[in-house]
C-alpha positions as CSV (number, residue, x, y, z in Angstrom):
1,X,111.0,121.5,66.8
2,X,109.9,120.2,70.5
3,X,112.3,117.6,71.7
4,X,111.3,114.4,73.8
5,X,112.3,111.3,74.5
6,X,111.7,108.3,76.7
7,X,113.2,106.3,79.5
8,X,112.2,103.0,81.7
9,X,113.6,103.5,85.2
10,X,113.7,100.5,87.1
11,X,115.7,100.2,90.4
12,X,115.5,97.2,93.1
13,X,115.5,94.3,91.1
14,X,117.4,92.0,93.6
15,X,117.9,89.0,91.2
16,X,118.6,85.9,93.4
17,X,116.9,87.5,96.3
18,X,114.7,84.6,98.7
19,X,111.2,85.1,99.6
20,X,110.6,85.6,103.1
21,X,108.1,85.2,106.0
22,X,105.8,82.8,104.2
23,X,104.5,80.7,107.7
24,X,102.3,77.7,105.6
25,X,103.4,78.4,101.8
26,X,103.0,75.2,100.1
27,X,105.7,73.2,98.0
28,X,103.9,74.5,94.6
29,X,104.2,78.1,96.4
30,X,107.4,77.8,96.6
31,X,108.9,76.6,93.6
32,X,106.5,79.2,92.6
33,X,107.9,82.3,93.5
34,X,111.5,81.1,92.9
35,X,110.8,82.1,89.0
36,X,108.8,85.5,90.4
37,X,111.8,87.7,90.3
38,X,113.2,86.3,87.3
39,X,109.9,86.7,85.3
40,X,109.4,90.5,87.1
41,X,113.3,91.0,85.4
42,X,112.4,89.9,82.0
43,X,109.3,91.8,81.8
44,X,111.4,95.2,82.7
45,X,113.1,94.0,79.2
46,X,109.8,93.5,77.6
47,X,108.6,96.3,78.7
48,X,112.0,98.2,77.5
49,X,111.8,96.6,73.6
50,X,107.9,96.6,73.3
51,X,107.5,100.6,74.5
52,X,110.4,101.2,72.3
53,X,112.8,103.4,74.7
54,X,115.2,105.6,74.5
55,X,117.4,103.8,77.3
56,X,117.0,102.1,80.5
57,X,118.0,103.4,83.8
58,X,118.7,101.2,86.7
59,X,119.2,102.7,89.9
60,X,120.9,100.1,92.1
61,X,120.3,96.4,93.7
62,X,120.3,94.9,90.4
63,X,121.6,91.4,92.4
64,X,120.3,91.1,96.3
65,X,123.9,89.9,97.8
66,X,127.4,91.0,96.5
67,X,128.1,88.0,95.8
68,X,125.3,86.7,93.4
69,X,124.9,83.6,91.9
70,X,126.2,82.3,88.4
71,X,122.6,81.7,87.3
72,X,121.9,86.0,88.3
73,X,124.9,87.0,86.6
74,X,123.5,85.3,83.2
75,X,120.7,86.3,83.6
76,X,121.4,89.7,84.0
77,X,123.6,90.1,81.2
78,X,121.6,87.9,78.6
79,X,118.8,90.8,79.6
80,X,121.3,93.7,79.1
81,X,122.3,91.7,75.5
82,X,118.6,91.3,74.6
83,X,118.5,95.2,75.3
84,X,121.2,95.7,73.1
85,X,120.7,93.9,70.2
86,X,117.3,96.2,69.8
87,X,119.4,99.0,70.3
88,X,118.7,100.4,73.7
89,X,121.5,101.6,75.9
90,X,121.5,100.8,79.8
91,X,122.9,102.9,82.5
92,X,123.3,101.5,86.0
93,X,124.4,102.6,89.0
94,X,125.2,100.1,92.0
95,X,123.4,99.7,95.6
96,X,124.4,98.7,98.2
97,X,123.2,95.1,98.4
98,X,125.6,95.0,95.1
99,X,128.3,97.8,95.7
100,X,131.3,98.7,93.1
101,X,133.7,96.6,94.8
102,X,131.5,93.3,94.2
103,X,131.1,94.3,90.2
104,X,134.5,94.8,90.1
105,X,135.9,91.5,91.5
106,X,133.6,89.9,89.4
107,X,134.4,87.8,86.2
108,X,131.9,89.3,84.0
109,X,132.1,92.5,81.5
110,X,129.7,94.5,80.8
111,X,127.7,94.5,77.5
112,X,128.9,97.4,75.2
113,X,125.5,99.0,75.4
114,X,125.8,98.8,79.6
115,X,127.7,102.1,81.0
116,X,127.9,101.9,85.1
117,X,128.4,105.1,86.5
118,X,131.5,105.2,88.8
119,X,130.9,105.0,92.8
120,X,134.0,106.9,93.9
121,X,133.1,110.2,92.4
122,X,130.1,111.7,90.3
123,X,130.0,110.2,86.7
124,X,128.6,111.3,83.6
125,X,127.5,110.3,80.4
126,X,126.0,111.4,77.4
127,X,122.8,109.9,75.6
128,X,122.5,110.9,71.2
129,X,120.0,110.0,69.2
130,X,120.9,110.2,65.7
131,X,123.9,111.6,66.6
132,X,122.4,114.5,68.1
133,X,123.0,115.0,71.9
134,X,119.6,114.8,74.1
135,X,120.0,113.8,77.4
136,X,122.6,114.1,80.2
137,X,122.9,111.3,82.5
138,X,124.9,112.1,86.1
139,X,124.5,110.0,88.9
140,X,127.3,107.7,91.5
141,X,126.6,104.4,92.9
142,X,127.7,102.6,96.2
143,X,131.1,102.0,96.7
144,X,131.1,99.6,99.6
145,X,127.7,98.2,101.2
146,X,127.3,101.1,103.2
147,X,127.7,104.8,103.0
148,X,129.7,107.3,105.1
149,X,127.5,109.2,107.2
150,X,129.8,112.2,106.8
151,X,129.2,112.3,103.1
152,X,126.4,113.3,100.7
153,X,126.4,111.2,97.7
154,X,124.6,113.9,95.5
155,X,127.7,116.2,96.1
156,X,128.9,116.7,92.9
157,X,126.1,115.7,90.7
158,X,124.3,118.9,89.3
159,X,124.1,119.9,85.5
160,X,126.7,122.5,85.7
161,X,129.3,120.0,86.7
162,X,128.2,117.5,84.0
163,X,128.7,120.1,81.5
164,X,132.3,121.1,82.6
165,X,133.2,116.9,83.3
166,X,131.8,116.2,79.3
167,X,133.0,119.3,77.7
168,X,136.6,118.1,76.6
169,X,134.9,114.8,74.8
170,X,131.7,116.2,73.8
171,X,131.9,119.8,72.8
172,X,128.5,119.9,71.8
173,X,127.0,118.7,75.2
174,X,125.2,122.0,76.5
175,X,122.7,121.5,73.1
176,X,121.5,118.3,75.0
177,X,117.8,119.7,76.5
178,X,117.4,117.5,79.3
179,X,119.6,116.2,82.0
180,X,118.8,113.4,84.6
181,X,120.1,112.1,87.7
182,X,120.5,108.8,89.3
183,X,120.5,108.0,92.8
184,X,120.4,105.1,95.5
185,X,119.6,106.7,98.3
186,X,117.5,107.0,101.3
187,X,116.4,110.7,100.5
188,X,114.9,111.8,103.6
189,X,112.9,108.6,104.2
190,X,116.1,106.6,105.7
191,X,118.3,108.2,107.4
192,X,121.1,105.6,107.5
193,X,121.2,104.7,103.9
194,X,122.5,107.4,102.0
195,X,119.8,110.4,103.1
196,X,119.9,113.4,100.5
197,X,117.5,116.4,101.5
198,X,115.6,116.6,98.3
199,X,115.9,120.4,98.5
200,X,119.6,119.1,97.2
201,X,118.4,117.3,94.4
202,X,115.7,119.9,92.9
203,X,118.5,122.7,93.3
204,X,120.6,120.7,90.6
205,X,119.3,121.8,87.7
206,X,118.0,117.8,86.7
207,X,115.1,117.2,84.8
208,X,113.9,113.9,86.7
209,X,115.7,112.3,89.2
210,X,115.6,108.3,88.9
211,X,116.2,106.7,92.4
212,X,116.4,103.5,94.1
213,X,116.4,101.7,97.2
214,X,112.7,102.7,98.6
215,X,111.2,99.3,97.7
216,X,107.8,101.1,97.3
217,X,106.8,103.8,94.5
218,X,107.5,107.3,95.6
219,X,107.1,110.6,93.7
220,X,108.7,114.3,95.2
221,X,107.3,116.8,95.1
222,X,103.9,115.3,93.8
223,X,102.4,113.5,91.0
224,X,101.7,116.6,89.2
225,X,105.2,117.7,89.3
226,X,107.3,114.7,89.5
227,X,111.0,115.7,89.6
228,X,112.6,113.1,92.2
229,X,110.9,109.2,91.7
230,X,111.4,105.7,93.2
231,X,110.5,103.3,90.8
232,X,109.9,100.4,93.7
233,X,111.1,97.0,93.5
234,X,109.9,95.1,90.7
235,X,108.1,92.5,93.0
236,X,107.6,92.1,96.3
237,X,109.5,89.8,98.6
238,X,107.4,89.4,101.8
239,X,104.1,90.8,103.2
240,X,105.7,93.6,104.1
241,X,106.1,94.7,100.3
242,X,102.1,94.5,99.6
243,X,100.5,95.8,96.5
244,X,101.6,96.5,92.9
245,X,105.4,96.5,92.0
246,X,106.8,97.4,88.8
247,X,108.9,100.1,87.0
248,X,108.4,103.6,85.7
249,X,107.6,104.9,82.5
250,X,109.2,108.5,82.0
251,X,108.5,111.1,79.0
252,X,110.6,114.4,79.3
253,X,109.4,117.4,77.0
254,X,110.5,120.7,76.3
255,X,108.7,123.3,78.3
256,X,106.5,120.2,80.4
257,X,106.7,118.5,83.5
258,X,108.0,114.9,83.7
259,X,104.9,112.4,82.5
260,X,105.1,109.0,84.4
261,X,103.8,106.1,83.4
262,X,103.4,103.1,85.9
263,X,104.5,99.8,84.7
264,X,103.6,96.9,86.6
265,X,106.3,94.1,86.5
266,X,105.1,91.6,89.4
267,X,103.4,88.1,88.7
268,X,103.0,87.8,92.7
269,X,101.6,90.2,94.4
270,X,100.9,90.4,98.5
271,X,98.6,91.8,99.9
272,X,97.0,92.3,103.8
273,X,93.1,92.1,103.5
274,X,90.9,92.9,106.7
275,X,87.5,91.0,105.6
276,X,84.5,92.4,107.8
277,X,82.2,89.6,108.5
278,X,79.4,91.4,110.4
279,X,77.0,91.0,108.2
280,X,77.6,86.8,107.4
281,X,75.3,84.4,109.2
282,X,77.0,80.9,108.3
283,X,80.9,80.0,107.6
284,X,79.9,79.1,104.0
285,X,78.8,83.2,103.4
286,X,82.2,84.1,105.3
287,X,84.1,82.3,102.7
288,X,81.7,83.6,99.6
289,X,82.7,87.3,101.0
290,X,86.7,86.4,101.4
291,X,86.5,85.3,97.9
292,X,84.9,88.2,96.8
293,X,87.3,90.1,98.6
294,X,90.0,88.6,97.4
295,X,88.9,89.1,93.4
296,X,88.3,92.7,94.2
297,X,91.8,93.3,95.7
298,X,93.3,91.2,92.9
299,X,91.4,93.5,90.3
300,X,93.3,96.5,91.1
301,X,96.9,95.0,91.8
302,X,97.4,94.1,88.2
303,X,98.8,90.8,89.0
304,X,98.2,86.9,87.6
305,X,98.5,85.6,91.4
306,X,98.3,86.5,94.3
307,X,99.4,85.7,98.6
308,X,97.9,87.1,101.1
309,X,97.6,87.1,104.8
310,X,93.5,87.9,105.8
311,X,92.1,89.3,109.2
312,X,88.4,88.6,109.9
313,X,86.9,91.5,111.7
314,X,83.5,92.8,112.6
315,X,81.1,91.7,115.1
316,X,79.4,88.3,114.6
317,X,77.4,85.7,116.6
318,X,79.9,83.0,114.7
319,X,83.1,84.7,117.1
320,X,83.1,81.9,119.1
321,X,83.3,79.1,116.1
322,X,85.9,81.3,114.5
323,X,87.9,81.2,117.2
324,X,88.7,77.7,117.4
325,X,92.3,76.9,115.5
326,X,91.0,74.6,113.3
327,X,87.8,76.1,112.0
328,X,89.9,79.0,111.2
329,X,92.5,77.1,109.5
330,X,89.7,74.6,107.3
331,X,88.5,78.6,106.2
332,X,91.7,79.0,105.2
333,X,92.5,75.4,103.2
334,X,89.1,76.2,101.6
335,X,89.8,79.0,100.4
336,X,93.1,78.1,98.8
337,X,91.6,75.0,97.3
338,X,89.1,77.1,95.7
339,X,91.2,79.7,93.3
340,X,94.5,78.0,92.3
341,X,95.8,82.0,91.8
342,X,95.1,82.8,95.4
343,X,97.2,81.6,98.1
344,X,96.0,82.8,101.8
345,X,99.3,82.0,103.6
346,X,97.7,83.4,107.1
347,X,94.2,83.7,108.6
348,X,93.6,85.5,111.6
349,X,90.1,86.1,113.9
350,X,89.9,89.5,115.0
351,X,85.9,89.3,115.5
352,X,84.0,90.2,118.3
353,X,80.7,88.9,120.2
354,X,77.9,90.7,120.0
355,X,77.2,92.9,122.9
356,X,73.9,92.9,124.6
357,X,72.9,96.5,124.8
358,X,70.3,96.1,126.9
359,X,72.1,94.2,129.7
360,X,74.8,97.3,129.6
361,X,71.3,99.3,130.1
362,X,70.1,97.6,133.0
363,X,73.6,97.9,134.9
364,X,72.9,101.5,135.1
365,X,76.8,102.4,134.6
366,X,78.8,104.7,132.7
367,X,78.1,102.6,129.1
368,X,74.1,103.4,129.8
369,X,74.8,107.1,130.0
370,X,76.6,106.5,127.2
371,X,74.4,104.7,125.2
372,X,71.0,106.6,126.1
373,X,73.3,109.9,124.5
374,X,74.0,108.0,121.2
375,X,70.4,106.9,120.9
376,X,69.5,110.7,121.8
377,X,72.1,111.8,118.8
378,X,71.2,109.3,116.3
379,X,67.2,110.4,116.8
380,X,68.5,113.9,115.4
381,X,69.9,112.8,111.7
382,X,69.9,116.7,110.5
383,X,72.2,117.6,113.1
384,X,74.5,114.8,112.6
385,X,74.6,115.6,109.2
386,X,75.5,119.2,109.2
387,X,78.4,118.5,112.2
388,X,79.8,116.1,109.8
389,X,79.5,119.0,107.1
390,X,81.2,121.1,109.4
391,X,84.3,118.9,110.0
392,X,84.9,118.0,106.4
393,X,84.9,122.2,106.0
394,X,87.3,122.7,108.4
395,X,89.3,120.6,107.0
396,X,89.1,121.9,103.3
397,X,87.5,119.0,102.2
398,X,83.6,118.5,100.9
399,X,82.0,115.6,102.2
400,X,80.5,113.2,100.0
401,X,76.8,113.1,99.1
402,X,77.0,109.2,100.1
403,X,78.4,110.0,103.8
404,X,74.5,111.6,104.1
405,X,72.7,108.0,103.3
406,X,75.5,106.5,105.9
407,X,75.3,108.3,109.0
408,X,73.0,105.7,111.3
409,X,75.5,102.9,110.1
410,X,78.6,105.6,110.9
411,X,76.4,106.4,113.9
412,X,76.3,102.6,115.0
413,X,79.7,102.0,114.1
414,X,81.0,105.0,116.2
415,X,79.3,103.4,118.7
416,X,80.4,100.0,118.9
417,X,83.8,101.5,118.9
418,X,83.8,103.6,122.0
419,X,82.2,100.7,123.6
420,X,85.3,98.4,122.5
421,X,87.3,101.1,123.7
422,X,85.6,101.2,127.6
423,X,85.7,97.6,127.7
424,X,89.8,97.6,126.8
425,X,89.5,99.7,129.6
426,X,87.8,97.4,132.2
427,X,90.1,94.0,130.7
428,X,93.3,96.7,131.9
């Protein structure tokens, strides 16, 4: 009989951890994404009970100082209980916002169904379902905030060692068909914190590696053949953490790649949207197309609500109106009033006048040559067509049917751009 089983890995929680950057949040904002971690941590243990795991895996930063708050620590553990009582084991690691030292100079104890990994050497444990041993877990946390830069903290941790560390206590270990590992670490990504080549890791004889401290989701070598992973945070703090944040689902089965599942855990999601407005006539169309916008990103970040900073780009005759501060920022108290689940925190013009072609003509400079070319090129749509054909080949790639249909606007477009481009030029 095939063996399988499943996992939540989850990394990056930072319980107690402040929201950051926010330059006009409101007072309902705020107190509003005060609960957003905490909500983003009890759906992890939602998530845990209602896909019916295995066990959970937590690789590191479960609190976002080392010395966290009263209200985290019961929080935490009342999670880690709730896991228990539906009989789902946890194994943690620490990172190095919350490094071994801090857990133990703390006054709490673990729950029974909570085993932390040690930080001054490799540790391992055995996972049994029914009694029967399935899965190997291996992994070493932080000691202290930060890691010698003489040391890799993957020595140590392959399957061969696990079996020789778990031997004396469970003779029966080398049945178990899978074997994981658990990292925080900057694999190759940070250098300072941690880095482990991942040539390291895949050498180790691991199923799946579960890691943490990359706050964004990450998958080595690729998402067909996932054997290291970074879950991500589990919601973003600040603009610079835009898009969906969550936790991964992991299936391991005999004789087949990992399967991941991506489970998002954020009720606050950020996101940077660049709203072209070339094409609107009057302020009430530009704030129809940012709300448009806005549904559209929110449809695919899987989120109730949503901040987000928006740049207004294109070229449009209303440049100049958008350019005075308070037109910009009524836009933006508009567009907030209008959706209670969208918050713009920042508006931005990056628009552009028109530019009168024909004047750039008349002055018989380098822009004319330039434009009486582009007209020459755009008259000859076949050729366009096939150099575009061409590119995309050399490349690999096959270029869309659509891009066919496009390639005046792509045409115009390229042109604007260069001309952009020459006047940066002049303006230096």
């Amino acid at each position: 009989m095939t063996e399988s089983l499943t996992f939540l890995h989850t990394a990056d929680l930072h319980l107690g951890a402040p929201f950051r950057g926010l330059a006009k949040v409101s007072p309902a904002w705020a107190a509003r994404l005060v609960q957003a971690i905490a909500e983003a941590f009890d759906r992890v243990i939602d998530t845990a009970i209602s896909r019916k795991v295995d066990f959970v895996v937590i690789a590191g930063d479960v609190f976002d100082e080392s010395r966290a708050s009263y209200g985290d620590y019961l929080r935490f553990f009342e999670g880690m209980r709730t896991l228990g009582k539906a009989g789902i084991p946890v194994y943690l690691i620490t990172g190095n916002h919350d490094p071994y030292t801090s857990w133990q100079q703390s006054a709490f104890s673990l729950p029974e169904n909570v085993h932390m990994l040690p930080a001054d050497k490799p540790g391992f444990q055995l996972f049994r379902r029914n009694g029967k041993p399935l899965c190997i877990i291996g992994g070493r946390g932080y000691y202290n905030q930060s890691w010698p830069m003489d040391e890799c903290i993957a020595d140590g941790i392959t399957r061969t060692a696990a079996l020789s560390a778990l031997h004396q206590r469970e003779p029966d270990v080398a049945q178990a068909p899978f074997a994981i590992g658990m990292l925080h670490t900057g694999l190759n990504l940070d250098p300072v914190k941690a880095p482990v080549n991942p040539s390291v890791l895949l050498s180790a004889g691991m199923d799946y590696w579960a890691c943490g401290h990359i706050h964004m989701r990450y998958i080595h070598p690729s998402e067909n053949g996932p054997r290291i992973a970074f879950s991500g945070c589990i919601q973003g703090r600040d603009i610079k953490e835009t898009g969906p944040r969550g936790a991964q689902l992991v299936t391991l089965s005999e004789g087949a790649v990992p399967q991941l599942e991506f489970i998002p855990t954020a009720s606050v999601v950020w996101q940077r949207l660049r709203v072209d407005v070339s094409d609107c006539t009057t302020l009430p169309e530009i704030s129809d197309l940012i709300i448009r916008e806005l549904f559209r990103a929110n449809g695919k970040a899987h989120c109730e609500e949503m901040i987000s900073r928006i740049a207004l780009t294109g070229t449009t005759a209303l440049h100049e109106v958008l350019s005075r501060p308070d037109v910009l920022e009524d836009l933006r108290k508009h567009v907030n009033d209008s959706y209670a689940s969208f918050f713009c925190d920042t508006m931005v013009d990056e628009t552009q006048e028109p530019r009168d072609k024909q004047a750039l003509r008349e002055e018989g400079l380098f822009p004319a040559v330039f434009l009486r070319v582009a007209e020459t090129q755009r008259s000859l749509p076949e050729e366009q067509i096939a150099f575009l054909q061409q590119e995309f080949l050399d490349r690999g790639l096959q270029m869309p049917s659509s891009c066919a249909g496009k390639v005046g606007k792509l045409s115009e477009q390229a042109e604007d751009l260069v001309l952009d481009m020459l006047s940066q030029g002049e303006e230096r």
